[in-house]
MISE-941502 format. One line per 3 residues: number of its first residue (from 1); their letters; for each residue x, y, z of N, C-alpha, C, O. Coordinates in steps of 0.02 Angstrom, whole numbers, always signed. Layout:
BEGIN
NUM) A) X:Y:Z:X:Y:Z:X:Y:Z:X:Y:Z  ...
end
This chain:
BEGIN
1) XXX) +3448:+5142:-2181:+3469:+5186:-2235:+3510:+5147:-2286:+3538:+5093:-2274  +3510:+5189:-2362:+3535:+5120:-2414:+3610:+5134:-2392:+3644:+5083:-2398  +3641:+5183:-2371:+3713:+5189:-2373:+3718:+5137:-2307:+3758:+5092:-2317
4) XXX) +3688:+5135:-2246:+3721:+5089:-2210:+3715:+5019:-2227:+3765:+4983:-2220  +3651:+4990:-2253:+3669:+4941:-2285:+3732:+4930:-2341:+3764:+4877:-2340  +3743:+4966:-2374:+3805:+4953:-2426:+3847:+4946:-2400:+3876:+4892:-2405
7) XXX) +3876:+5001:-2355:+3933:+4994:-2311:+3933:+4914:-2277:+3987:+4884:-2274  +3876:+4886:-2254:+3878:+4817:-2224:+3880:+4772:-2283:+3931:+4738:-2275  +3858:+4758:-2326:+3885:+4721:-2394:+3958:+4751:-2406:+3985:+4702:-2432
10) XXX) +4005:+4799:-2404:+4094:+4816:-2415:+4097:+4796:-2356:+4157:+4783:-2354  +4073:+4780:-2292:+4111:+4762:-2231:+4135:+4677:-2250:+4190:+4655:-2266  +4059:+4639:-2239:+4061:+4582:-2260:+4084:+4569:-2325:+4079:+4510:-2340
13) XXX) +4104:+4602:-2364:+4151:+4556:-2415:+4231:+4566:-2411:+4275:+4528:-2431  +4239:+4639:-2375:+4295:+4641:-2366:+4328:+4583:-2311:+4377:+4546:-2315  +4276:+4592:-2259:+4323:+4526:-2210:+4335:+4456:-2237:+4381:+4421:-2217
16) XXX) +4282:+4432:-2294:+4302:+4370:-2317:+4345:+4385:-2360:+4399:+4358:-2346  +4349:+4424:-2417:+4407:+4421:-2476:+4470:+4461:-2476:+4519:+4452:-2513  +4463:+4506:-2427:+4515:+4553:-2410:+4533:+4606:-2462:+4491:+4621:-2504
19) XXX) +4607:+4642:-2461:+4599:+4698:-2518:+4627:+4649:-2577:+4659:+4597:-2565  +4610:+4672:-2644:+4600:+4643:-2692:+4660:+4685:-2748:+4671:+4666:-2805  +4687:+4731:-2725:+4744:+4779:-2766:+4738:+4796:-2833:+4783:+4789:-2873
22) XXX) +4669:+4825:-2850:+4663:+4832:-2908:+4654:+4899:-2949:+4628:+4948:-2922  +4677:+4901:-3023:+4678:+4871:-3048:+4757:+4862:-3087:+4793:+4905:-3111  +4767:+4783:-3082:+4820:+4781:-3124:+4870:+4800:-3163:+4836:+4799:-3215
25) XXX) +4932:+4821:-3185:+4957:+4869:-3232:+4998:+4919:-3189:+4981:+4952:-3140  +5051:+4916:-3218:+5109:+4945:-3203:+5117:+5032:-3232:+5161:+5068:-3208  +5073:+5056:-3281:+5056:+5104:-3292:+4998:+5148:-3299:+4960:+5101:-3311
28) XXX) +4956:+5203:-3300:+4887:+5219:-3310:+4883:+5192:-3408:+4825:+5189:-3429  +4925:+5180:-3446:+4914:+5168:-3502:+4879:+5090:-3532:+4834:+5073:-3570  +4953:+5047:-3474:+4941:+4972:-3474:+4880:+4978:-3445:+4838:+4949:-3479
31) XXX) +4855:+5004:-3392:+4799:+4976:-3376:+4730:+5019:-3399:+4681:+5014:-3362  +4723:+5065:-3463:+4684:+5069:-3511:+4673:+5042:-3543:+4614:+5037:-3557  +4729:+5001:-3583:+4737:+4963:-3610:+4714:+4908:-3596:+4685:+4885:-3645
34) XXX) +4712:+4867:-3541:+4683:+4815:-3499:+4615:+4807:-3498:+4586:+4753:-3501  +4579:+4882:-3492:+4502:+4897:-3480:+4483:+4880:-3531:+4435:+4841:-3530  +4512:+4901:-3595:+4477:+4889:-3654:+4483:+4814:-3677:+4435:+4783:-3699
37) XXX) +4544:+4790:-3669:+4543:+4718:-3700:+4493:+4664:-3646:+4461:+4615:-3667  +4496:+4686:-3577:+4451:+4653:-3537:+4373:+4615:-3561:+4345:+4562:-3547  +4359:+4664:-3596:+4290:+4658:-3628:+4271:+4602:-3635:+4315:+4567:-3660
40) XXX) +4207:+4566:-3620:+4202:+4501:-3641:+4252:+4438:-3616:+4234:+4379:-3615  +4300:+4455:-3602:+4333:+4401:-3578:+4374:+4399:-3498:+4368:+4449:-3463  +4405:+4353:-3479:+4435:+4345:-3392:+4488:+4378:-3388:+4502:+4395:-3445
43) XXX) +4526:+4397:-3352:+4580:+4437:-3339:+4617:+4396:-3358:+4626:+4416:-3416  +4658:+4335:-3351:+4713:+4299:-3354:+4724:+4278:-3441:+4764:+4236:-3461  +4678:+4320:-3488:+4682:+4312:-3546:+4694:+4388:-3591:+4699:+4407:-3649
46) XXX) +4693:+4416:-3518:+4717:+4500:-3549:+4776:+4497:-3516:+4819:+4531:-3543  +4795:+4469:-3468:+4872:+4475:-3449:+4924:+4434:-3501:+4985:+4446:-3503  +4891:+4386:-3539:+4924:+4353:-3603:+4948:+4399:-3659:+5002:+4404:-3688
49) XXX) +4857:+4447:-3668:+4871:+4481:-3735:+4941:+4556:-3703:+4980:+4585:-3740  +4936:+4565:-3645:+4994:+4616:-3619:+5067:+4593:-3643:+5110:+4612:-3682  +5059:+4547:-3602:+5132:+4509:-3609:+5155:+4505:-3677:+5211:+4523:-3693
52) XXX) +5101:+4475:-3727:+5137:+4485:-3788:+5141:+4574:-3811:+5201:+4589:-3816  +5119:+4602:-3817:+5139:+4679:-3815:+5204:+4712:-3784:+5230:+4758:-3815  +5225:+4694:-3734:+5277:+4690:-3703:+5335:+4669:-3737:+5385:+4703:-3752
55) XXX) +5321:+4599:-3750:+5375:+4561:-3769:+5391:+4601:-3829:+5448:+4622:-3831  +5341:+4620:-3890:+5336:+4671:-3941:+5376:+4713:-3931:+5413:+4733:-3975  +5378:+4742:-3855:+5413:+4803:-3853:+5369:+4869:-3905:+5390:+4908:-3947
58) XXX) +5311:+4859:-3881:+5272:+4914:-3915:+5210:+4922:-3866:+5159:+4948:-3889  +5210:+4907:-3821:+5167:+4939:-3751:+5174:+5019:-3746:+5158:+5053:-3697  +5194:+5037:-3791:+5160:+5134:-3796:+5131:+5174:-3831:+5146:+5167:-3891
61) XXX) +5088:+5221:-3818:+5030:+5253:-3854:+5059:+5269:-3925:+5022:+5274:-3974  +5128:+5278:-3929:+5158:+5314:-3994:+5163:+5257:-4048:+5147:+5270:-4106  +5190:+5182:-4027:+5190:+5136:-4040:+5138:+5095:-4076:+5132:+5074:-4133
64) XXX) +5107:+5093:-4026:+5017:+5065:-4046:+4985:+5089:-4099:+4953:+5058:-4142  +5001:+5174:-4092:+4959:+5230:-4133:+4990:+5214:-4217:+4961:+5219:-4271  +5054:+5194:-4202:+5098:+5186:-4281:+5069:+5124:-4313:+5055:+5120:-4373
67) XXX) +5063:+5075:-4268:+5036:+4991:-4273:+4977:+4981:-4330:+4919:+4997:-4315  +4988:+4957:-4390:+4894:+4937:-4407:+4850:+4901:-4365:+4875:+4881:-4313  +4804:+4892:-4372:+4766:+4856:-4322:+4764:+4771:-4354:+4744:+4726:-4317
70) XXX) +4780:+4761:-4405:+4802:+4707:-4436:+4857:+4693:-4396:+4828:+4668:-4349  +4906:+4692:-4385:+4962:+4688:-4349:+4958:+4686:-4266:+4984:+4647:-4226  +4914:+4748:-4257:+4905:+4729:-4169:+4851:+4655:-4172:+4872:+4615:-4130
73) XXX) +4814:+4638:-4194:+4766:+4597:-4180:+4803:+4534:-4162:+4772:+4501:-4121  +4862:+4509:-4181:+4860:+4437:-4192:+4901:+4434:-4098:+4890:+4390:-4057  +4953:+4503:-4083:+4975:+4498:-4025:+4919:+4500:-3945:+4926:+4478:-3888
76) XXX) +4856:+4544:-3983:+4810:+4542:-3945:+4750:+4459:-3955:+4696:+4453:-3925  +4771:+4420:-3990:+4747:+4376:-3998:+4713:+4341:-3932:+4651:+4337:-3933  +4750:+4312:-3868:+4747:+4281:-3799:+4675:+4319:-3791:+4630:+4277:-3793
79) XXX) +4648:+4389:-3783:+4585:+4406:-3740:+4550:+4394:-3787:+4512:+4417:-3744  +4521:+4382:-3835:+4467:+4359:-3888:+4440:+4408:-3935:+4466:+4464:-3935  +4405:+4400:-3965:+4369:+4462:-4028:+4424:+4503:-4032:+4416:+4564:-4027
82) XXX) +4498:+4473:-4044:+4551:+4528:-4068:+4550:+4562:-4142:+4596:+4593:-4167  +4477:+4548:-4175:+4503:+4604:-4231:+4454:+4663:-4183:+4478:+4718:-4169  +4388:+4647:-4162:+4375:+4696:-4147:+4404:+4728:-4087:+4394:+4789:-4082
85) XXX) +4429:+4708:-4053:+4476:+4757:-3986:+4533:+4774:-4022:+4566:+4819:-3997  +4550:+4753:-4067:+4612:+4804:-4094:+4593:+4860:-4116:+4622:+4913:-4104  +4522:+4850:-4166:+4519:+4905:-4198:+4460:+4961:-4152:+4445:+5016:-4174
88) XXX) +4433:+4928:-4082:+4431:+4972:-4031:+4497:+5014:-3997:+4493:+5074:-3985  +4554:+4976:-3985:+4614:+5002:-3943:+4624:+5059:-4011:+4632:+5117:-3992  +4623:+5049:-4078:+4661:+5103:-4114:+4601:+5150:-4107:+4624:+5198:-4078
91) XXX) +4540:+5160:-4118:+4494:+5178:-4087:+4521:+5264:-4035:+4521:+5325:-4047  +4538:+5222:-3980:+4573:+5260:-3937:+4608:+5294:-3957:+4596:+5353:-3972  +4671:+5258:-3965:+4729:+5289:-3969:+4739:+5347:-4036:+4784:+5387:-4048
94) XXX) +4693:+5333:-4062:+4682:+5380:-4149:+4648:+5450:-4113:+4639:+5498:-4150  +4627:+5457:-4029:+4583:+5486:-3996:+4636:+5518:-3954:+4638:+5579:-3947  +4672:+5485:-3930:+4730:+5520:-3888:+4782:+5541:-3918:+4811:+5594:-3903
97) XXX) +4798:+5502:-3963:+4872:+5527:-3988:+4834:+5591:-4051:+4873:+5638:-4061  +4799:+5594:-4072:+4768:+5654:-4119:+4738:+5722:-4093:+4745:+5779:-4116  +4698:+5697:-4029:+4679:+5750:-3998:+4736:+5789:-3927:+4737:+5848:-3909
100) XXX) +4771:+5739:-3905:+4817:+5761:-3867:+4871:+5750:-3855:+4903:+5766:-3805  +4895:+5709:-3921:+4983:+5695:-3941:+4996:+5625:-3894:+5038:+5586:-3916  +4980:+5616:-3865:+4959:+5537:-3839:+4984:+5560:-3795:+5026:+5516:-3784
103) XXX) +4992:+5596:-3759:+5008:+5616:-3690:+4957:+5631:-3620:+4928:+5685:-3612  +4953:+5576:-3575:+4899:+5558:-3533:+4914:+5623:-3477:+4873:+5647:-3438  +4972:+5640:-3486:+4971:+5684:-3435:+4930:+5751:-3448:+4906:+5787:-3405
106) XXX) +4929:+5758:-3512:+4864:+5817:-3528:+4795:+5807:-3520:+4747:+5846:-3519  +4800:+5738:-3514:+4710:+5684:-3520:+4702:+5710:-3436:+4670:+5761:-3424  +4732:+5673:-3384:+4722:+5697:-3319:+4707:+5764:-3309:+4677:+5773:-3255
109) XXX) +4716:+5809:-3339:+4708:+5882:-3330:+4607:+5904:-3361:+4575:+5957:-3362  +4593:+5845:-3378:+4540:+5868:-3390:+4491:+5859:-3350:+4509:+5808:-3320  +4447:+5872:-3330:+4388:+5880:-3286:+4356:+5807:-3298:+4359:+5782:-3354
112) XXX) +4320:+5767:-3235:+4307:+5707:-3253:+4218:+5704:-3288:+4193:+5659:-3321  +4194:+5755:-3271:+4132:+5747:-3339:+4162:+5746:-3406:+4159:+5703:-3449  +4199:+5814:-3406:+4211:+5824:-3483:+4249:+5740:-3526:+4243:+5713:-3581
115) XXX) +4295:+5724:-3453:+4360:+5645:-3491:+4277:+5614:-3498:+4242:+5641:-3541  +4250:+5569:-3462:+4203:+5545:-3467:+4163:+5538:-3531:+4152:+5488:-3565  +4141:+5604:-3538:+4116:+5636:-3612:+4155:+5611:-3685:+4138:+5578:-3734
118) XXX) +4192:+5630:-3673:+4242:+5618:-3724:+4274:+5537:-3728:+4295:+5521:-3783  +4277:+5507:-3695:+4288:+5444:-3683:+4217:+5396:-3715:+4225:+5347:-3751  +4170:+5415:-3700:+4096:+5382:-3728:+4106:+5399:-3791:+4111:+5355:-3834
121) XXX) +4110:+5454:-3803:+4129:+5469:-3880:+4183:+5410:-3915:+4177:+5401:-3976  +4204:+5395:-3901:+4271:+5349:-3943:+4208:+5283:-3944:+4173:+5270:-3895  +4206:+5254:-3997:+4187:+5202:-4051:+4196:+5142:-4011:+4247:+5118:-4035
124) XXX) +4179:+5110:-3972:+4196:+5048:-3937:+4198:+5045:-3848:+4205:+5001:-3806  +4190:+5109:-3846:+4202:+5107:-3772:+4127:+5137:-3731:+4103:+5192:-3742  +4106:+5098:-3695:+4041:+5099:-3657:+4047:+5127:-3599:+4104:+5146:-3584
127) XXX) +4000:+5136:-3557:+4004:+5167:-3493:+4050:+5104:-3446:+4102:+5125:-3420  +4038:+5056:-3438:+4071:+5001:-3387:+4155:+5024:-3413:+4190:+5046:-3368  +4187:+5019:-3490:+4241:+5039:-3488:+4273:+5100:-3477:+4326:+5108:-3447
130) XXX) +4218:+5168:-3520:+4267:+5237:-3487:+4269:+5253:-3421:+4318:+5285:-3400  +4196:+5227:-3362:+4239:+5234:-3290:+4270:+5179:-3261:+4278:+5182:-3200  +4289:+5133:-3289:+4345:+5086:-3250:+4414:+5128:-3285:+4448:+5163:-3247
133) XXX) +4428:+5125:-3336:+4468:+5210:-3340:+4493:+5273:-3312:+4549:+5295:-3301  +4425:+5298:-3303:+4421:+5350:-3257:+4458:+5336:-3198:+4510:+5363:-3182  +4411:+5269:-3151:+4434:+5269:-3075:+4499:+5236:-3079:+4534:+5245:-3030
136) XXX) +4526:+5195:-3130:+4595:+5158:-3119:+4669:+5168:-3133:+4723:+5151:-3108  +4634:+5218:-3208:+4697:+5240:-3231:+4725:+5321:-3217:+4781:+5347:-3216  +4637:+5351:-3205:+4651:+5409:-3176:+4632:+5457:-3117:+4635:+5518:-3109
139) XXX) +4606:+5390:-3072:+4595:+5390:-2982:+4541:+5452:-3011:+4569:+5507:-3016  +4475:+5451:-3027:+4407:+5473:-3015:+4390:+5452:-2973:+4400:+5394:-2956  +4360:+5492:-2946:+4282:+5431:-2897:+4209:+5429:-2932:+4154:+5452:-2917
142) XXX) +4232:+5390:-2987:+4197:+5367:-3022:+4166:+5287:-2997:+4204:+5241:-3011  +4111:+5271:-2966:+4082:+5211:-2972:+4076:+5168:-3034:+4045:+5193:-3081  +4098:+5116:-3039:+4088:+5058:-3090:+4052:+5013:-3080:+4062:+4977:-3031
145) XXX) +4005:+5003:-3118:+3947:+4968:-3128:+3950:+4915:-3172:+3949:+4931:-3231  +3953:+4840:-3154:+3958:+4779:-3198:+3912:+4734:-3185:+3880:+4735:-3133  +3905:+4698:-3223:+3873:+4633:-3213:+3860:+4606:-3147:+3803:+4589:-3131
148) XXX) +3919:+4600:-3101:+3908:+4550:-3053:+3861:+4633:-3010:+3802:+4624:-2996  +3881:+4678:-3000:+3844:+4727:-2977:+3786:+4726:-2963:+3753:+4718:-2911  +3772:+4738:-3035:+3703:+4731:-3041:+3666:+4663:-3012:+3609:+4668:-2988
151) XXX) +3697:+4605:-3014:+3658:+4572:-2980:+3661:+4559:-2919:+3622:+4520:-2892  +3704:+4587:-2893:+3713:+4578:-2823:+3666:+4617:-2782:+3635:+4593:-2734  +3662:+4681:-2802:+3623:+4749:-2773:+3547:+4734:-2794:+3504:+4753:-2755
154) XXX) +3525:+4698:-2862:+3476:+4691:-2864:+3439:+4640:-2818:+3381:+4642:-2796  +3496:+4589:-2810:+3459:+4515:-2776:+3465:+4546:-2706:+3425:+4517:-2669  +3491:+4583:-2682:+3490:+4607:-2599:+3432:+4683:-2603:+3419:+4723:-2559
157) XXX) +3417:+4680:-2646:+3375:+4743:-2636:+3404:+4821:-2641:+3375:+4876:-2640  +3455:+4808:-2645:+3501:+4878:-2651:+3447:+4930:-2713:+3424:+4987:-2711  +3445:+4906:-2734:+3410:+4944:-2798:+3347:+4913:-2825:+3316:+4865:-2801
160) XXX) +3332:+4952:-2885:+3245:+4936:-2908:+3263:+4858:-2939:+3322:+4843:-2943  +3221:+4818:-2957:+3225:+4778:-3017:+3219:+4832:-3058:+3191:+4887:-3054  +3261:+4792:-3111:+3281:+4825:-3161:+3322:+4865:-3200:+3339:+4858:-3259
163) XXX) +3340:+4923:-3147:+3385:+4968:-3139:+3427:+4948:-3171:+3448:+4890:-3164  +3461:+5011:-3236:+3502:+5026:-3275:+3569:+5040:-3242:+3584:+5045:-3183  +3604:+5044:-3293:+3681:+5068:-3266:+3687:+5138:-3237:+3736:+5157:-3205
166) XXX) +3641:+5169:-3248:+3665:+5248:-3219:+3625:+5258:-3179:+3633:+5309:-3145  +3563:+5212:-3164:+3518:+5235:-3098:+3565:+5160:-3036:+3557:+5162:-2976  +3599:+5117:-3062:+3630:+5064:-3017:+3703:+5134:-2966:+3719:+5144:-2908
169) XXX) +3723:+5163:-3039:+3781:+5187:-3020:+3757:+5260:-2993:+3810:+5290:-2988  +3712:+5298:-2975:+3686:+5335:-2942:+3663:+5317:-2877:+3663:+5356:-2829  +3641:+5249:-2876:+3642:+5253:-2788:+3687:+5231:-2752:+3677:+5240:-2692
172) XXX) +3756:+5195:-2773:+3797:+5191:-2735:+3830:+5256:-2730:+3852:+5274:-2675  +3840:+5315:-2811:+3880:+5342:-2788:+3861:+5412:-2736:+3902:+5452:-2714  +3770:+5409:-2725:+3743:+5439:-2686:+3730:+5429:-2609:+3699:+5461:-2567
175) XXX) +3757:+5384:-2608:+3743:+5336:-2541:+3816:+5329:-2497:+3816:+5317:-2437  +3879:+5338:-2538:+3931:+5323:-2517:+3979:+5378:-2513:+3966:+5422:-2553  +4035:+5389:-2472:+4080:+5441:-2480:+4123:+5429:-2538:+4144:+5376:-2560
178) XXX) +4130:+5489:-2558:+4170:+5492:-2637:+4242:+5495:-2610:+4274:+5540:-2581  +4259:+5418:-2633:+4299:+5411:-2612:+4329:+5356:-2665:+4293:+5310:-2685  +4408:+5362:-2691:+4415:+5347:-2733:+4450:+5241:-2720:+4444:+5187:-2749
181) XXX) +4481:+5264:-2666:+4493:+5194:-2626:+4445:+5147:-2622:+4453:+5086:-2631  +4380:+5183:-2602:+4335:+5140:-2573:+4275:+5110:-2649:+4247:+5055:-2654  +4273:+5152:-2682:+4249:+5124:-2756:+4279:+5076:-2775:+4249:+5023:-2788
184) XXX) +4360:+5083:-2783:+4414:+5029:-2801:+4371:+4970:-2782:+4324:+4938:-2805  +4425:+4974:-2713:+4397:+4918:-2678:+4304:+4873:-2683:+4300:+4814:-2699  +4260:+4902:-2672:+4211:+4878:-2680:+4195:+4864:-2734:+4146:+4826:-2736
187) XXX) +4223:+4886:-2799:+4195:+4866:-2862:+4230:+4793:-2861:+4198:+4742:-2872  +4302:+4794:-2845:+4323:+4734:-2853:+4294:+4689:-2814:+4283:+4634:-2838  +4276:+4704:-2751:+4242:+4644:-2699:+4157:+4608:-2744:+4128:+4554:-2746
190) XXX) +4149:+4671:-2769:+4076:+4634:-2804:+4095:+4587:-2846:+4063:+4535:-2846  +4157:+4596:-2895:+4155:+4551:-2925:+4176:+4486:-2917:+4165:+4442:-2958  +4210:+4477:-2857:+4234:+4414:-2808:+4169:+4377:-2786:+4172:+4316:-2781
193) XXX) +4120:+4404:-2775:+4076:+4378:-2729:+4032:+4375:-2780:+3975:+4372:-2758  +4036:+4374:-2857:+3975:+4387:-2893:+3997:+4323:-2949:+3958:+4286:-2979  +4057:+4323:-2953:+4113:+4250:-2974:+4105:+4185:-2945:+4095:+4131:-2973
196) XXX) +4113:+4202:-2880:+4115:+4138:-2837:+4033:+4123:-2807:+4012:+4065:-2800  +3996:+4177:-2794:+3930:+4152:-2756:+3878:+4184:-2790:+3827:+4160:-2766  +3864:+4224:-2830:+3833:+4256:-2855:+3807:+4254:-2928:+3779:+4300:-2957
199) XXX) +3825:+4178:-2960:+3825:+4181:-3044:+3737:+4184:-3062:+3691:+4189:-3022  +3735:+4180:-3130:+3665:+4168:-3157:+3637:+4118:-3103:+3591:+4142:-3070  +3652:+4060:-3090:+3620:+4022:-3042:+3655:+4014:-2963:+3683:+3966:-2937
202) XXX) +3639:+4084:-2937:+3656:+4072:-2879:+3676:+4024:-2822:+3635:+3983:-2802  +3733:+4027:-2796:+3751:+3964:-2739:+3776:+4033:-2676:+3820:+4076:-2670  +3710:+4007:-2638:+3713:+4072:-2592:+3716:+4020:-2511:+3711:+4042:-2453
205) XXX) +3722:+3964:-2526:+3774:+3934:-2446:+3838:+3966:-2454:+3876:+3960:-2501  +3849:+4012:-2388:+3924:+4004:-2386:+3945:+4050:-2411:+4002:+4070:-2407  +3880:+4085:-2455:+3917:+4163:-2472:+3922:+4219:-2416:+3877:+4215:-2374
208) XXX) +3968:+4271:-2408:+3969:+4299:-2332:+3910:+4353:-2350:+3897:+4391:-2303  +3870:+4362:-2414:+3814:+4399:-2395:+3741:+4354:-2379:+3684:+4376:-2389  +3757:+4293:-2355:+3686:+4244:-2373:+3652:+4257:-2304:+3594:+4240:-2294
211) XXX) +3686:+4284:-2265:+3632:+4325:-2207:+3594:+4404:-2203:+3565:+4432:-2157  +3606:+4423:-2260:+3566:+4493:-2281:+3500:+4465:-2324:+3499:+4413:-2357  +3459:+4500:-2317:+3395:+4485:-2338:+3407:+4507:-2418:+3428:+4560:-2439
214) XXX) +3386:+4445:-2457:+3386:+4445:-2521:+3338:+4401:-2555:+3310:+4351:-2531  +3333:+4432:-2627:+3255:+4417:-2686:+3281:+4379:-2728:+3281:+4403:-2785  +3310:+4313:-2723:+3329:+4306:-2793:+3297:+4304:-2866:+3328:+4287:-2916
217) XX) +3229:+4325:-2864:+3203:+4345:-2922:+3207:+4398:-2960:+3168:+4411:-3006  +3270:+4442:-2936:+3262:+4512:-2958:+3322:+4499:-3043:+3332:+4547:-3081
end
């Protein structure tokens, strides 16, 4: 069955990489914030563009929302394409602070199709970012679907070749208990194992899934 196989791909990656504590961010805001600047670039270059925000002393929705995007760009500079993630983050925040006074605690109150919905709607933000959102900043059990995902599930057979983001993220989240821990966790393990053993040109000695039957042509 595909769920017991999955469950044995989260067993085996959990015993090699362990829990992974994610995601980052000391608030559900900082780490919206995080999702979006993430884009395109590594984490340790969105923890740069934070820090300078911080140091700003303007790490809040009211803050940001006042900010030109001329002005946020140069602090968001560290994660890359900072004119356009600035003028994605205002994006947002022209979305929260207009439609709900920038207050997240009214955002949580909404139903996670409808946030979802409304989140795709905002100008910059794709499905990979409004549910890493969803599940991080506002504990959905929302499955996230990325890059290393997709190739992981494809090269083990988990899924069709080919398979899109919403038929990838339909069979895990059909296959698995909705469960908001366990999405966490496994989204992050894919991307450990999709970093280190799993790139465009696979190095599958030594990866802890290189004993599951896999296509690497997919």
């Amino acid at each position: 069955m595909i769920s017991d196989q999955l469950m044995e791909v989260y067993r085996l990656l959990y015993e090699r990489f362990g829990p992974q504590h994610w995601w980052p961010g000391e608030t559900a805001f900082e780490i919206i914030v995080g999702a979006i600047l993430t884009q395109n670039t590594n984490w340790g270059n969105v923890e740069k563009a934070i820090a300078n925000l911080k140091a700003a002393g303007c790490l809040t929705a009211q803050k940001l929302h006042e900010m030109d995007a001329s002005s946020l760009a140069p602090l968001i500079r560290p994660a890359g394409y900072f004119n356009i993630k600035a003028k994605r983050l205002k994006n947002f925040l022209n979305w929260l602070c207009g439609e709900y006074g920038g207050d997240l605690e009214a955002v949580a109150r909404i139903d996670t199709y409808t946030l979802r919905e409304e989140l795709l709607g905002i100008s910059g933000i794709g499905p990979e970012t409004a549910d890493s959102i969803l599940l991080y900043a506002f504990e959905r059990a929302v499955f996230v679907v990325d890059t290393y995902t997709c190739r992981v599930a494809g090269r083990h057979g988990l899924v069709e070749p080919g398979a899109d983001y919403h038929q990838v993220q339909d069979h895990f989240v059909s296959s698995l208990a909705s469960d908001v821990a366990l999405f966490n966790e496994y989204h992050a393990l894919l991307v450990c194992v999709g970093k280190e053993y799993c790139k465009p040109r696979p190095n599958c000695s030594g990866c802890p899934l290189e004993s599951l039957p896999h296509e690497l042509e997919f």
